[in-house]
C-alpha positions in Angstrom: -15.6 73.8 -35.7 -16.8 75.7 -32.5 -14.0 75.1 -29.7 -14.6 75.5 -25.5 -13.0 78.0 -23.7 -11.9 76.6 -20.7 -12.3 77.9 -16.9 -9.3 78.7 -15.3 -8.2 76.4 -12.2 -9.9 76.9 -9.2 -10.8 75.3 -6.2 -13.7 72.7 -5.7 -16.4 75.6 -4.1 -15.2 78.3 -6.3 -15.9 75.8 -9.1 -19.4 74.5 -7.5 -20.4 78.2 -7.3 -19.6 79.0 -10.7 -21.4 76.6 -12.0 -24.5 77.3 -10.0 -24.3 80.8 -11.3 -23.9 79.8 -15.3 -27.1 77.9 -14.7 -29.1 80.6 -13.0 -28.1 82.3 -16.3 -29.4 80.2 -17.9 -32.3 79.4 -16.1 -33.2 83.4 -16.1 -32.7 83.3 -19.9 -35.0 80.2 -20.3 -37.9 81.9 -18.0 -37.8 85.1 -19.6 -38.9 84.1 -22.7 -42.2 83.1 -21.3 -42.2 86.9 -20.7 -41.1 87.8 -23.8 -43.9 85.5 -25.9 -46.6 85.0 -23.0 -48.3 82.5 -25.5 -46.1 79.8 -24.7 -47.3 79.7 -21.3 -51.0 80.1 -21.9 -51.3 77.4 -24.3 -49.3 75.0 -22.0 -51.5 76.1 -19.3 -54.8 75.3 -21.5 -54.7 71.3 -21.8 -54.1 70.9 -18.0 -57.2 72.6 -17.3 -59.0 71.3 -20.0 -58.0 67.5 -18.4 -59.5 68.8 -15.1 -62.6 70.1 -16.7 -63.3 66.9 -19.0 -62.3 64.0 -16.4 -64.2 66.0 -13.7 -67.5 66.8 -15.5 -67.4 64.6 -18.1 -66.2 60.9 -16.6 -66.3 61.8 -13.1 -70.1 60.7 -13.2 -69.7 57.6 -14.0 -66.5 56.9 -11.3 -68.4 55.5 -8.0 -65.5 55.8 -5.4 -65.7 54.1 -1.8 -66.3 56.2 1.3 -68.4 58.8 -1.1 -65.3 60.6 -1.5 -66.3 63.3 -4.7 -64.0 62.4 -7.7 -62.5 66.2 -7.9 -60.4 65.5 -4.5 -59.6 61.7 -6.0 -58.4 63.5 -9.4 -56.7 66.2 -8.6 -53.4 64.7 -7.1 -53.4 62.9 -10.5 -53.7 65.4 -12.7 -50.9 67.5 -10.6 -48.4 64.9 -11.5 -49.8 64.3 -15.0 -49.0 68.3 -15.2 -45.2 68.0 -14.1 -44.8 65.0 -16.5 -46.3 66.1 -19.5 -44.6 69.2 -18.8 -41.2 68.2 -18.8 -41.2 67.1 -22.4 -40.7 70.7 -22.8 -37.1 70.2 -21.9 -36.3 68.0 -24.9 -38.1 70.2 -27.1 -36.2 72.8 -25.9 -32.4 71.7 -26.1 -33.5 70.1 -29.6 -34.7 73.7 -30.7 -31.6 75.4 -29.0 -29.3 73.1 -30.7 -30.6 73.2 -34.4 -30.5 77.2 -34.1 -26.8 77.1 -33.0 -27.4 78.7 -29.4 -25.4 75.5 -27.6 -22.2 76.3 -30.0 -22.3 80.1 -28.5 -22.7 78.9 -25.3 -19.8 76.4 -25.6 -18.0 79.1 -26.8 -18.2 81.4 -23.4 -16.3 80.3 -20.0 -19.2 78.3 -18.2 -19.9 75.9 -17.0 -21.2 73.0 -19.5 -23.5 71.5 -16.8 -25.3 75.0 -17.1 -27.3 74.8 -20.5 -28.5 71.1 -18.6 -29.6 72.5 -15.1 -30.8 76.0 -16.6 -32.9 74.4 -18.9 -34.5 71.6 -16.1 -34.7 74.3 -13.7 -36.5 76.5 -15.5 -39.1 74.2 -16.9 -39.4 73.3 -13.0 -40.5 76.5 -12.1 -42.8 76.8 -15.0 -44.1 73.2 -13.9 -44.7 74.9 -10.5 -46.8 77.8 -11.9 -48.7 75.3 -13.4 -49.3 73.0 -10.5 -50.8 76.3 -9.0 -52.9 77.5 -11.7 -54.0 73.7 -11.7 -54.6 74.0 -7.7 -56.6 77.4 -8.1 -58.2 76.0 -10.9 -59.2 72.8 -8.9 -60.8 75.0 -5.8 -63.2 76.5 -8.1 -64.9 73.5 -8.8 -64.8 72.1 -5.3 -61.5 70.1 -4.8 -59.6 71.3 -1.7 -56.7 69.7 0.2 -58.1 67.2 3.6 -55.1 66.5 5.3 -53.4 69.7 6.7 -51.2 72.7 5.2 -47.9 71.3 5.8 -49.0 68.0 3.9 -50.1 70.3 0.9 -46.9 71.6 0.5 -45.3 68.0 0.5 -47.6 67.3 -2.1 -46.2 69.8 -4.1 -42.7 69.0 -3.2 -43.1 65.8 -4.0 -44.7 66.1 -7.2 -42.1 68.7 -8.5 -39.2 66.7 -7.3 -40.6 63.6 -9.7 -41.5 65.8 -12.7 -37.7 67.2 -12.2 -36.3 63.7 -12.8 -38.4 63.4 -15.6 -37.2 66.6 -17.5 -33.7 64.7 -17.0 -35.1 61.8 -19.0 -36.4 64.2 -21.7 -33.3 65.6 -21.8 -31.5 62.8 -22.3 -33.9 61.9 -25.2 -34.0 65.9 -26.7 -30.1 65.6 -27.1 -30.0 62.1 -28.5 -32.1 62.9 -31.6 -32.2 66.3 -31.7 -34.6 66.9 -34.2 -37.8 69.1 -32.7 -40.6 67.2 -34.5 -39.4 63.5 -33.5 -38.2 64.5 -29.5 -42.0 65.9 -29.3 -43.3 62.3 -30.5 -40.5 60.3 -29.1 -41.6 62.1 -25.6 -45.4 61.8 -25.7 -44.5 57.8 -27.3 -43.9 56.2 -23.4 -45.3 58.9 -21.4 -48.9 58.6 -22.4 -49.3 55.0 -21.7 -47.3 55.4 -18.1 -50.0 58.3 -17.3 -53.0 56.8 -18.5 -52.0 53.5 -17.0 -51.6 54.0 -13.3 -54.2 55.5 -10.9 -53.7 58.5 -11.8 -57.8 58.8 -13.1 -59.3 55.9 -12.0 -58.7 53.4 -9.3 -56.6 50.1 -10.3 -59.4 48.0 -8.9 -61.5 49.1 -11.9 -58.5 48.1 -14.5 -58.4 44.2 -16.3 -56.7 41.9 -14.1 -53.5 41.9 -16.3 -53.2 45.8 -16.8 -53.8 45.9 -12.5 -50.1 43.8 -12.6 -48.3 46.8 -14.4 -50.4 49.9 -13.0 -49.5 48.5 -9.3 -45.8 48.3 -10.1 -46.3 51.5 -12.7 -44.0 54.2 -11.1 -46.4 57.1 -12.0 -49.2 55.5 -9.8 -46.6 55.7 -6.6 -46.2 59.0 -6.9 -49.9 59.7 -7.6 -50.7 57.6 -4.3 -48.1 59.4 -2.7 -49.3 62.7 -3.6 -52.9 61.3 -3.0 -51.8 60.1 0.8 -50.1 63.9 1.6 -53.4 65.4 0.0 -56.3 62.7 1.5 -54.9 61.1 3.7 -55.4 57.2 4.1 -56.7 55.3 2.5 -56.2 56.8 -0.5 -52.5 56.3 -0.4 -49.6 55.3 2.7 -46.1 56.6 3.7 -44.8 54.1 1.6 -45.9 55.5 -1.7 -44.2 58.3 -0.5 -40.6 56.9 0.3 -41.4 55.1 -3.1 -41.9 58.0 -5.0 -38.3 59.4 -3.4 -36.5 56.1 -4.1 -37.8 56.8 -7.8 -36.6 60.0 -8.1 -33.4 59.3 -6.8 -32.6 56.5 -9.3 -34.1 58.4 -12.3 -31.7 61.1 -11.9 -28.7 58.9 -10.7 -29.4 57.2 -14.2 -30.2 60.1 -16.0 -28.0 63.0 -15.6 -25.3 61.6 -16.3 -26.8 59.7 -19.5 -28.3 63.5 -20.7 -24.7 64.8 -19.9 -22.6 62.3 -21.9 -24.9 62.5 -24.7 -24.8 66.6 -24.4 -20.9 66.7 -24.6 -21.6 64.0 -27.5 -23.7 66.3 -29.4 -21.9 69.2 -29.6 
């Protein structure tokens, strides 16, 4: 049976710094094995841009949008946020994988912080998400999207899309450390995530939806954060202010809920 080696007493900001550094550990030891096998990031990187490839040449055709607005600049907000959620099912997988090999026991073992392994491994698969976003963004310019509605309001877009994959990654967290098994947190994930994605306006316009599925994709949190990201990258009226202090208000409450769900169930599993 693996015991914890406590931190000595300290005061409430020698505490709050230690535990920032533990998890910077860890988030370095995370990142550097997409160094150490580069594979892992090139094949995450390949089924974003084949999304943006097959919507934008394939069904972007057939998608008439009001205002002749061209179905790249319509898509790409989408498919930013589709990238940061899909993306942080890696954080399940991850914990699972670190678990079954016996890496969390060692690290209980050491005197850290045991929010670390939690914030290292979200952080990290942040910063990959934002490599990806800009790949996707790159990727996007070369086939004629570009952002309409001012620098500062690109780099909101970003913002806000990273900020609502990061409280996602704390739900797949949550989920990675309840089952803990590899295989079933990578169909558990993909289970209530693919429906969420596919329907909200993330690809095509609610309007076009059956009456009954418009109900759910309107009130669908994923399509507030893809009209937000739409409004900071298009401008109206593709989107309004509101989405955005939606898409916040979301965020908020997903990791208000969801922290300390993935931290119970953390100190639970091991």
């Amino acid at each position: 049976m693996t015991t914890t080696t406590e931190l000595p007493r300290v005061s409430v900001a020698e505490r709050v710094q230690w535990e920032i550094r533990d998890a910077m550990v860890i988030t370095k030891r995370n990142l550097l094995k997409y160094v150490r096998v580069p594979t892992l990031l090139v094949f995450s990187t390949v089924q974003p841009i084949m999304f943006v490839l097959l919507f934008a040449f394939v069904f972007g055709g057939a998608i008439a949008l009001p205002g002749g607005l061209d179905y790249i600049d319509f898509l790409m907000p989408g498919i930013f946020i589709q990238t940061s959620l899909f993306g942080s099912t890696n954080t399940g997988l991850g914990l699972a994988e670190d678990m079954n090999k016996g890496l969390v026991d060692r690290f209980r073992s050491l005197p850290m912080s045991r929010s670390a392994v939690l914030a290292g491994r979200t952080v990290s698969d942040s910063a990959r998400n934002l490599f990806v976003v800009l790949l996707m963004t790159a990727v996007g310019y070369l086939i004629g999207f570009n952002f309409q509605n001012g620098f500062l309001n690109a780099l909101g877009a970003i913002g806000l899309v990273l900020s609502f994959g990061y409280a996602f990654t704390w739900i797949s967290a949550t989920i990675g450390l309840a089952i803990k098994d590899v295989e079933s947190v990578q169909a558990a994930s993909f289970i209530w995530i693919f429906p969420l994605t596919f329907a909200s306006s993330a690809f095509v316009p609610v309007e076009s939806m059956t009456s009954w599925l418009q109900v759910f994709a309107r009130n669908n949190p994923i399509t507030h954060a893809v009209n937000g990201a739409r409004y900071l990258v298009l401008g109206e009226p593709w989107g309004a202010t509101s989405d955005v202090w939606i898409t916040l208000v979301w965020t908020a409450a997903l990791l208000a809920i969801f922290i300390p769900l993935a931290i119970s169930n953390y100190r639970r599993a091991v």
